[in-house]
C-alpha positions in Angstrom: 80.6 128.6 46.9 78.9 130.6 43.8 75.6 131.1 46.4 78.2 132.3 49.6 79.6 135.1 47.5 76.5 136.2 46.1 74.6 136.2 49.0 77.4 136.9 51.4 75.6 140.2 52.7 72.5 137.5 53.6 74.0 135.1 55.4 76.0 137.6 57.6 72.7 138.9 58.8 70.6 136.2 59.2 72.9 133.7 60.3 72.5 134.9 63.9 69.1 134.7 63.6 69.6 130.8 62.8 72.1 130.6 65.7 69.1 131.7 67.6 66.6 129.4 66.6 68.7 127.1 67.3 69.6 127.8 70.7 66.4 127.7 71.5 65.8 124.3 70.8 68.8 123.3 73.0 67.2 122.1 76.8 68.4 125.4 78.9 70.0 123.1 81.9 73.0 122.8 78.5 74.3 126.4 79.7 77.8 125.6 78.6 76.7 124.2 75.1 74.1 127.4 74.8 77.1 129.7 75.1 79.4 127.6 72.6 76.8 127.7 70.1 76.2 131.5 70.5 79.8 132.2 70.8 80.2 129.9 67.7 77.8 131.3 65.7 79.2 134.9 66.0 82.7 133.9 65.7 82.1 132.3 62.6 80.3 135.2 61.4 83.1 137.3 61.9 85.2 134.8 60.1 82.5 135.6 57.1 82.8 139.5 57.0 87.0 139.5 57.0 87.1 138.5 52.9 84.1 140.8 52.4 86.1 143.5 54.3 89.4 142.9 52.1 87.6 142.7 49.0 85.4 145.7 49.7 86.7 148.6 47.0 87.2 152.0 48.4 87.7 153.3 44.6 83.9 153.0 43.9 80.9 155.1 45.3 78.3 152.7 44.7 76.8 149.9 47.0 78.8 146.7 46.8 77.8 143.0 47.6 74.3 144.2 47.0 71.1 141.3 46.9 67.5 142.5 45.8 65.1 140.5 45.2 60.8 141.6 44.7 59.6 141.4 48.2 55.7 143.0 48.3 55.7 144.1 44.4 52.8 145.7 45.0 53.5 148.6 47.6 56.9 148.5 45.8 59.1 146.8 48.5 62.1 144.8 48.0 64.3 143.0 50.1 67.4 144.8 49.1 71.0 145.2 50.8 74.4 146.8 50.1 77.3 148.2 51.6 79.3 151.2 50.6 81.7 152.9 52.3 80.1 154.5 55.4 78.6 151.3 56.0 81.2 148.3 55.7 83.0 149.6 58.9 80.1 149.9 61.4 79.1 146.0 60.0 82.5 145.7 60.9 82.6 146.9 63.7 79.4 144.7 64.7 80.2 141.2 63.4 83.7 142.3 65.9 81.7 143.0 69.1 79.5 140.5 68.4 81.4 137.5 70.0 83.3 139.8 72.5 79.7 140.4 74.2 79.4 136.5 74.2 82.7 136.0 75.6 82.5 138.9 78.3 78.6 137.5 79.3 80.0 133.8 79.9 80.2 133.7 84.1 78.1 136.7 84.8 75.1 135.7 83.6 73.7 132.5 85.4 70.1 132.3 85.1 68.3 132.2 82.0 71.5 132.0 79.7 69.5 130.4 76.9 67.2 133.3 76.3 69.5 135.8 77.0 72.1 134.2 74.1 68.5 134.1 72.1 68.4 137.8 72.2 72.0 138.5 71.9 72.1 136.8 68.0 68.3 138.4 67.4 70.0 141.7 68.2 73.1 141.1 66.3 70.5 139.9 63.2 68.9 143.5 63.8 72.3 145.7 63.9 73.6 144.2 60.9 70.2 144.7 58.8 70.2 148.0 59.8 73.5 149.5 58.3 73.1 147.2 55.2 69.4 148.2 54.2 68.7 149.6 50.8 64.6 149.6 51.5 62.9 152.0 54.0 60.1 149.1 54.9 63.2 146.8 55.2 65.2 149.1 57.3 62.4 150.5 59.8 62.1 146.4 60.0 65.4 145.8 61.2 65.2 149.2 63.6 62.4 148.1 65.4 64.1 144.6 65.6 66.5 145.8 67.5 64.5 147.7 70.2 62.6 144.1 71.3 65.9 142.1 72.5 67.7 145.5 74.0 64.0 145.7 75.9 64.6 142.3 77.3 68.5 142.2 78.0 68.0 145.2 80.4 65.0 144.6 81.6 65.5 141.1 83.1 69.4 141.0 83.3 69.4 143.9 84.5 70.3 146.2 87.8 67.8 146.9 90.6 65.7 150.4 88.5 65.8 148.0 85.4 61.8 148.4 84.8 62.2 152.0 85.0 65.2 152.7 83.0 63.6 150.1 80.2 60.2 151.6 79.6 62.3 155.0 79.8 64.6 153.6 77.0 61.9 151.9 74.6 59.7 155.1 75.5 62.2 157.4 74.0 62.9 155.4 71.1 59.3 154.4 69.9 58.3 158.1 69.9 61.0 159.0 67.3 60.2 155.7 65.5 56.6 156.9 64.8 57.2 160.1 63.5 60.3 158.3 61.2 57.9 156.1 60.4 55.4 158.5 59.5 58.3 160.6 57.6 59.1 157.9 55.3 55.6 156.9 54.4 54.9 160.7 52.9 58.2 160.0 51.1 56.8 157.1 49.0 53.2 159.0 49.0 55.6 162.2 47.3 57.4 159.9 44.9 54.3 157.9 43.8 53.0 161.1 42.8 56.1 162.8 40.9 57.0 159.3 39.4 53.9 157.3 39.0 55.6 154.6 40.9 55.0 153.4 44.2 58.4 152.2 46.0 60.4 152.1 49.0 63.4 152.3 47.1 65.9 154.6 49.0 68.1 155.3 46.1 64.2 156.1 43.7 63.1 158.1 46.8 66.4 160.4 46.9 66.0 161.1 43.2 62.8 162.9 44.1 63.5 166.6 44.4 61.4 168.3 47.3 60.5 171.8 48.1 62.3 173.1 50.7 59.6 174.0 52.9 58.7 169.9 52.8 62.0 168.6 53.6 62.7 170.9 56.6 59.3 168.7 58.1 60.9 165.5 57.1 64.1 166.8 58.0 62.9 166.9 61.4 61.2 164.0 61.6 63.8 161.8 61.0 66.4 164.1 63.1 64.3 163.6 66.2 64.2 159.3 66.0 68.1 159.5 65.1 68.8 163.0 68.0 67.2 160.1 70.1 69.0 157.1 69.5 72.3 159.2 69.1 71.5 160.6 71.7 71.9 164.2 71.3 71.6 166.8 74.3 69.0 167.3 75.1 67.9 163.9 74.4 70.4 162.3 76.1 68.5 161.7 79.4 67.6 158.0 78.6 70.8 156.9 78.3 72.7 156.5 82.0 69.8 154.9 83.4 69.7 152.2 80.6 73.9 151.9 80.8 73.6 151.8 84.8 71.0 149.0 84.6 72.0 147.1 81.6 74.5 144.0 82.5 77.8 144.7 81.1 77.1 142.8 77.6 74.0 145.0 77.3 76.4 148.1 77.8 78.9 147.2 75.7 76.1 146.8 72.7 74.2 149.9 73.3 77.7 152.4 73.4 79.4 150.1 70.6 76.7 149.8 68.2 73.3 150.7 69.1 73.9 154.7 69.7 76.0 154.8 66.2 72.3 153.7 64.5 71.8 156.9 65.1 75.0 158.8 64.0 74.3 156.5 60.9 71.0 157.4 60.6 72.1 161.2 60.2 74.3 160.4 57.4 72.6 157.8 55.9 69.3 159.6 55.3 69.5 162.9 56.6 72.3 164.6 54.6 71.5 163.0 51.2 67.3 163.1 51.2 67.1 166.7 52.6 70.1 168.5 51.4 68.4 172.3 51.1 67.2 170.9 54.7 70.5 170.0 56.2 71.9 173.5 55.2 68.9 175.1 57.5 69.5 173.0 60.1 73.4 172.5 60.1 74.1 175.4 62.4 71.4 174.2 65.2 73.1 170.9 65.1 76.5 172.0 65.2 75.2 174.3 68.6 73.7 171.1 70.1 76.8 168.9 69.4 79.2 171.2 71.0 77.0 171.5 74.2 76.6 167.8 73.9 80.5 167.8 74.1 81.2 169.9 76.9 77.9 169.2 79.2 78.8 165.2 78.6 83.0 165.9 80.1 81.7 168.3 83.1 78.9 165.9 84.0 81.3 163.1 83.6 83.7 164.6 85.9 81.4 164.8 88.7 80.1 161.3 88.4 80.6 159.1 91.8 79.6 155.7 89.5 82.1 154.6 87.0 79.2 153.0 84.9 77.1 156.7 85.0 81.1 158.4 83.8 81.2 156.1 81.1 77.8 156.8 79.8 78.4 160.4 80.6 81.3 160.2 77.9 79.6 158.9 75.1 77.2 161.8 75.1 80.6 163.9 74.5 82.2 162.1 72.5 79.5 161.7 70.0 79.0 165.2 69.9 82.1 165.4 67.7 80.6 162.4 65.6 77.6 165.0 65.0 79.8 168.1 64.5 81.8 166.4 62.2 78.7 165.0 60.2 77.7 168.6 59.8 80.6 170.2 59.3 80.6 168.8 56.0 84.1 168.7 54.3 85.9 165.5 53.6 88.3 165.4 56.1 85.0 165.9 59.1 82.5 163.3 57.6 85.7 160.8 57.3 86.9 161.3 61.0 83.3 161.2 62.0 82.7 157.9 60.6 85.9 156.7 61.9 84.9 158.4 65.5 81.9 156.2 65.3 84.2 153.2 64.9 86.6 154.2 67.7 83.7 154.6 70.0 82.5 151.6 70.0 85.4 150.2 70.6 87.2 152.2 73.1 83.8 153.2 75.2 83.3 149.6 74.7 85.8 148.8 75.9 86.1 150.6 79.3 82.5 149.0 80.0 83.7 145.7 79.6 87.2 146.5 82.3 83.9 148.4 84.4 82.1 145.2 84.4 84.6 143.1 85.1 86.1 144.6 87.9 82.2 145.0 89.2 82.2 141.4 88.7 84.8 141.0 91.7 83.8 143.5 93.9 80.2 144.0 93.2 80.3 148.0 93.7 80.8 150.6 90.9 81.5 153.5 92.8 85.2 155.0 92.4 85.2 155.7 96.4 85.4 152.3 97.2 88.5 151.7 95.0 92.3 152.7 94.9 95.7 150.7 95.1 94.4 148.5 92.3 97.6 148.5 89.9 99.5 146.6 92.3 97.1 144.1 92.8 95.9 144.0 89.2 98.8 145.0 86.9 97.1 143.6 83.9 94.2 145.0 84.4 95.5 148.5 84.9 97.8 148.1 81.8 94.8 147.4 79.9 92.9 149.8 81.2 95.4 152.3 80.6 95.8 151.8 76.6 91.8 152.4 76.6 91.8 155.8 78.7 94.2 156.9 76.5 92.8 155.9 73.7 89.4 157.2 74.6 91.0 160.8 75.5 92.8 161.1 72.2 96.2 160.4 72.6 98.3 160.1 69.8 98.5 157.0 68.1 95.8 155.5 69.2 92.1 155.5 68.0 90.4 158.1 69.3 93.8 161.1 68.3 93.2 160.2 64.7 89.0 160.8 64.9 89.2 164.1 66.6 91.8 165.6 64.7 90.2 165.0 61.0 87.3 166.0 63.0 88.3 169.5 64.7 90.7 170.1 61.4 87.8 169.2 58.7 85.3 171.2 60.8 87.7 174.3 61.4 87.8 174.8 57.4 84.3 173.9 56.9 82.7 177.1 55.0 79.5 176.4 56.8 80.0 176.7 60.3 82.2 179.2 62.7 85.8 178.5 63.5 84.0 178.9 66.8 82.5 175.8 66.9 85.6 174.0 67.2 87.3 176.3 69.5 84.8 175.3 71.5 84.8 171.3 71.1 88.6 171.3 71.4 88.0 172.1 75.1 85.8 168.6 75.3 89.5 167.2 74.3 91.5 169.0 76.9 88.0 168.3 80.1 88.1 164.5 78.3 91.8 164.1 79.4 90.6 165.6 83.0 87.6 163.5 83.9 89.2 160.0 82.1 92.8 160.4 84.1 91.6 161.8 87.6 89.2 158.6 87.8 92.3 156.3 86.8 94.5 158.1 89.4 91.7 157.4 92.0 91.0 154.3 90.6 94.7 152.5 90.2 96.5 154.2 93.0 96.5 155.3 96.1 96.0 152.8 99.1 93.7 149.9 99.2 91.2 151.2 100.8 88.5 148.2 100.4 88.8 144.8 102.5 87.2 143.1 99.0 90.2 144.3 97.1 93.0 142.5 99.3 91.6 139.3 97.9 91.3 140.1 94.2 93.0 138.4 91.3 93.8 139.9 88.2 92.2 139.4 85.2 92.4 135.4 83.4 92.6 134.4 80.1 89.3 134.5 79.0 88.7 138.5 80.1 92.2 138.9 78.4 91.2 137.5 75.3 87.8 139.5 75.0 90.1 142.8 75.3 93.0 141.8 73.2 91.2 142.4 69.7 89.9 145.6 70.9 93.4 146.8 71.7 94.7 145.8 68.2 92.1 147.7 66.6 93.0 150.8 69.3 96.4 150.4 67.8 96.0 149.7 64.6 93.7 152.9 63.3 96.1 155.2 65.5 98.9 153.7 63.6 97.5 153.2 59.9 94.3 154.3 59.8 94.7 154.6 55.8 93.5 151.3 56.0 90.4 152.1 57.0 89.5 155.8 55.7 90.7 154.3 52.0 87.3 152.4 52.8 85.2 155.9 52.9 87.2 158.1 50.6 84.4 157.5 47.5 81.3 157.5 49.2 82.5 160.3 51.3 83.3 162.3 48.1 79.8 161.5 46.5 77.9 162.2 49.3 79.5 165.8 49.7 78.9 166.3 45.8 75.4 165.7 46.4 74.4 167.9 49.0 76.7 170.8 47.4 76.0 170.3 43.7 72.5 168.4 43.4 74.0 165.6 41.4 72.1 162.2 42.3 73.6 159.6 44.3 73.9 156.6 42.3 74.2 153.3 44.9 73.5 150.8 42.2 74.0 149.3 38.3 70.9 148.8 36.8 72.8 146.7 34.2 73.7 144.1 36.6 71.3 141.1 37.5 69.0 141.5 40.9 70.3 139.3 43.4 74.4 139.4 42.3 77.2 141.1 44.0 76.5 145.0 42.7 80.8 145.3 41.9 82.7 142.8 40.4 86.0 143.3 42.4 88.5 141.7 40.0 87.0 143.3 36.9 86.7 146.3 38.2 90.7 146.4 39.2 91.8 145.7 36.4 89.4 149.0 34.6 
């Protein structure tokens, strides 16, 4: 037990990556065992992250469950990784989708199930190590991880432009890598130079005051990978091709997780390495996150496809993830991290009821539906929570985000009241676009033949939406429990952009490779 909790953070991440070797080594005409084992393997590794979730202290600023251990000593990389409070929920909110995906994929994907479960737990390996790396070599790993089994979900599982719409994807997202990539090598060159020591040490690099001429150019450099992977307008354009094409598990991943790499990116490095920098650029971004917000509702409302409205959505919805980020006051960068989490699970969400109703019919456009409620009453109540939830209603999910979001950003002293004048209207066009297509969608006549013969939803589609709606639910109802989680890092990282004062993630007095905070000691100080 003394090597599970303190190397928790490890096994989390890399035992998908076992799962996957090991499904690999099962004979592929075993499709039911493949899936097991996948779904096993994930299930179990949510099992993992609940005691590290209860445990996690919200009092303390500094990385916890945190493993380091000398990697390549001598270009100064370590294999080193934490969690604070920004953090813990999107690992969450991974190890959670993780065995939904599994769950929602079992019957619609029939030929090559073992490789696709493969990449599945590869890519969950990849998410995980990317919101818990505390190394930039170790982190750019784990990011380009990712991009290899996303490649291969869409491009084989995929819909008829499935070629197209994955070199469009790994196009757009390899050209920000580089120049990331490119960005964080001048980072160590800088520090090496100012320190004598060569490291890939986030928290050493972000001790390294730069002129403010130097961190606008890295500034921009990382902005652009992270715009891209958000995506932010006008960057958006790779995104409803991949969502159109990708099967529905491939969806679900790239709105619920893959897109908040990006948001997380912002906040992660961004804000704290360039703070002179984020000042510059903080009324550009605001500009581009409000137009993201209202271009993503009108183009949404237009949108014949259910799968293309969906996608349409997230690039508005994110927009008040960035405008919060950038707005800068506790109560924005808290309802912006929390936005991120109620994205991924309500946009999630409505790709999963998309894909399963696609499943039946085998047609995504809303003119071939109407008159479904009656035929489908659990499928519209379900379907119903998550509109709601995804359009902001009180007490669910989405209500709680936006307002700390449009209140945090309307006091912020560094953009215009303007701005969120401006984003409210994505609230009140979000409510139009989301409701109009359930109206057209649930009632009405049936106006298809294939929809005389459709059941509703079984068990199995019931239980892969039922944790979703508890977590709708429970962050509209008490989502103390969750911003409690962000309060201290929130606070820190705020202090440091304003005031200069360094960021400490770790204890230097506490032994390489140990949990970072001592939990019961440090309740008790």
């Amino acid at each position: 037990m003394n090597f599970l909790s303190d190397h928790i953070l490890s096994v989390i991440i890399f035992l998908p990556l076992a799962g996957a070797i090991a499904v690999l080594l099962v004979s592929p005409e075993k499709k039911e065992l493949i899936r097991q084992v996948g779904f096993g393997i994930l299930a179990f590794d949510f099992v993992l992250a609940v005691p590290m979730f209860i445990s996690f202290s919200g009092k303390f600023s500094m990385m916890q469950f945190v493993e380091s251990a000398s990697w390549i000593p001598q270009f100064g990389i370590s294999y080193s990784v934490g969690v604070d409070g920004i953090s813990i929920l999107l690992f969450m909110l991974t190890v959670l989708l993780g065995p939904i995906v599994i769950l929602s994929a079992w019957n619609a994907i029939q030929e090559r199930v073992k490789e696709f479960i493969a990449f599945l737990l590869l890519l969950q390996t990849g998410m995980l190590g990317v919101f818990a790396a505390l190394d930039f070599f170790l982190f750019y790993i784990f990011w380009e991880l990712v991009l290899i089994p996303m490649y291969f979900i869409i491009g084989v599982w995929g819909g008829e432009r499935r070629i197209y719409a994955t070199i469009k994807f790994f196009i757009y997202t390899m050209f920000g890598s580089v120049l990331m990539l490119v960005a964080i090598l001048y980072l160590a060159y800088t520090n090496y130079h100012a320190t004598g020591e060569f490291t890939m040490n986030i928290e050493a690099i972000m001790r390294n005051q730069l002129p403010v001429s130097v961190q606008m150019w890295l500034f921009a450099a990382f902005a652009l990978a992270f715009a891209i992977k958000v995506p932010l307008f006008p960057f958006h354009t790779w995104l409803p091709d991949a969502h159109v094409e990708a099967p529905t598990a491939g969806s679900v991943i790239l709105a619920g997780i893959l897109l908040k790499m990006g948001t997380y990116g912002f906040i992660r490095f961004c804000l704290p390495l360039f703070p002179k920098a984020t000042f510059i650029f903080m009324p550009y971004i605001a500009v581009l996150a409000v137009i993201g917000i209202i271009y993503g509702a009108l183009v949404s409302l237009v949108q014949p496809d259910m799968k293309k409205l969906v996608a349409y959505s997230s690039v508005s919805h994110l927009g008040f993830v960035m405008l919060g980020l950038f707005a800068l006051t506790m109560q924005s960068i808290q309802g912006g991290v929390l936005q991120m989490i109620n994205h991924g699970l309500s946009t999630g969400a409505l790709f999963l009821l998309v894909g399963m109703i696609y499943e039946r019919t085998h047609t995504r456009m809303i003119a071939d539906y109407g008159g479904l409620a009656k035929k489908m009453p659990i499928y519209a109540t379900f379907l119903m929570i998550v509109v709601l939830s995804s359009l902001g209603l009180p007490g669910t999910n989405g209500f709680i985000g936006e307002f700390l979001i449009l209140l945090g950003s309307f006091q912020s002293p560094y953009i215009s009241w303007v701005f969120t004048v401006c984003a409210a209207l994505g609230v009140i066009l979000a409510a139009v676009y989301l409701l109009r297509w359930y109206q057209r969608f649930m009632f009405g006549n049936l106006k298809n033949e294939k929809l005389v013969s459709v059941g509703d939803i079984n068990l199995r589609e019931i239980a892969v939406l039922v944790p979703i709606v508890v977590f709708i639910l429970w962050i509209g109802l008490y989502p103390k429990t969750f911003l409690d989680k962000t309060e201290a890092s929130v606070k820190m990282l705020i202090r440091h952009i304003e005031t200069g004062e360094v960021i400490r993630w770790t204890d230097s007095e506490k032994p390489a490779g140990k949990a970072i905070i001592n939990i019961t000691r440090l309740n008790k100080e």
